[in-house]
C-alpha positions as CSV (number, residue, x, y, z in Angstrom):
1,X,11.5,-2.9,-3.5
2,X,13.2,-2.3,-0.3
3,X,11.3,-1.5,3.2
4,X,12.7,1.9,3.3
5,X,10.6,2.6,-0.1
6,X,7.4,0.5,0.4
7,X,7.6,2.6,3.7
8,X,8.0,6.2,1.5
9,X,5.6,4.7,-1.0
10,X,3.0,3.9,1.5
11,X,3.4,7.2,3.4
12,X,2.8,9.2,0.2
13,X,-0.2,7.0,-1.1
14,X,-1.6,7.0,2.7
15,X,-1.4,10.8,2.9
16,X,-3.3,11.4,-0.8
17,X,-5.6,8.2,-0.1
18,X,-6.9,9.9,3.1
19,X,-7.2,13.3,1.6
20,X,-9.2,12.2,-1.1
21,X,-11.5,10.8,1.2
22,X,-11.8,12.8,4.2
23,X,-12.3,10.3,6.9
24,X,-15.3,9.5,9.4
25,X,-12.4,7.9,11.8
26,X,-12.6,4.3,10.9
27,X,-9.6,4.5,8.8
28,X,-6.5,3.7,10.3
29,X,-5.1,6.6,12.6
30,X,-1.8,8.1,13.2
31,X,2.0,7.9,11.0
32,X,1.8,4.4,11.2
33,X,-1.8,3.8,10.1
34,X,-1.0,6.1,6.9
35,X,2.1,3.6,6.3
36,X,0.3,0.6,7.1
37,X,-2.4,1.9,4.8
38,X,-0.5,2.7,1.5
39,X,1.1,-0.6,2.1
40,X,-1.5,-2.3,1.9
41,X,-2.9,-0.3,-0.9
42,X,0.3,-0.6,-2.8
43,X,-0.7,-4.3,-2.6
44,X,-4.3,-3.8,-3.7
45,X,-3.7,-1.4,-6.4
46,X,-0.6,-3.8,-7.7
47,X,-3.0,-6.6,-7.8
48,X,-5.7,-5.0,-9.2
49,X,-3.4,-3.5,-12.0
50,X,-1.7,-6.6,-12.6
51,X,-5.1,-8.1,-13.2
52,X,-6.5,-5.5,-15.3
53,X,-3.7,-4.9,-17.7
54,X,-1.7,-8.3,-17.5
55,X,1.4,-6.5,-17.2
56,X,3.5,-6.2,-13.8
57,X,2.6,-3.2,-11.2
58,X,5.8,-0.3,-10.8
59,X,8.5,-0.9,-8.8
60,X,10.7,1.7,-6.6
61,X,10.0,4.7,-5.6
62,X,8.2,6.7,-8.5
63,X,4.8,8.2,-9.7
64,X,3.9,5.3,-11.5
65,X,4.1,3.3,-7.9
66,X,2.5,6.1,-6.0
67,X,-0.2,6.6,-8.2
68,X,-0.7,2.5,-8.2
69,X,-0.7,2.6,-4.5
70,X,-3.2,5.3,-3.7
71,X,-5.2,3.9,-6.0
72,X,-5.3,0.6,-4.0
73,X,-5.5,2.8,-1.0
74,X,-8.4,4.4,-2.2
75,X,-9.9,1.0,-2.5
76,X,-9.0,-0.3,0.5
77,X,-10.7,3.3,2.3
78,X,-14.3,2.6,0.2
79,X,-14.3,-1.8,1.3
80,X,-13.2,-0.4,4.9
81,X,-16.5,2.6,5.1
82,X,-18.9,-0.1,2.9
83,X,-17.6,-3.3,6.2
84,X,-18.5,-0.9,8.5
85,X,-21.3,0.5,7.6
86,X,-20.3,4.6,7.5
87,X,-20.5,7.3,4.6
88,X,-17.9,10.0,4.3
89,X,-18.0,12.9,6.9
């Protein structure tokens, strides 16, 4: 996958993750936290899918990779709140 769609990817997954879980303001802040966010949930979810169903994670820009990505996000939101120690606003 290119950077422009892991960027597009993790954009979309960041914005879903964070409404999903309305934040207490320990997740990561601004356009660039949402990236960096679905990033790193793209990598999460892709792991964690990869894992569970022993078959490779989406590629490209698509549902199946959003969907795999806010997952991961989502994830990634619940270890940050359960490190730190706050609940949901």
């Amino acid at each position: 996958m290119s950077i422009i769609a892991w960027i597009v990817v993790g954009l979309i997954a960041g914005l879903l993750a964070k409404a999903a879980m309305p934040g207490t303001g320990n997740e990561p802040a601004g356009w660039i936290g949402t990236i960096i966010l679905g990033i790193v949930g793209a990598v999460v979810g892709g792991f964690i899918w990869t894992t569970a169903t022993g078959r490779p994670a989406e590629t490209g820009v698509n549902v199946g990779s959003v969907l795999i990505a806010f997952v991961g996000a989502v994830v990634v939101i619940w270890v940050l709140r359960m490190v730190t120690g706050r609940s949901s606003a």
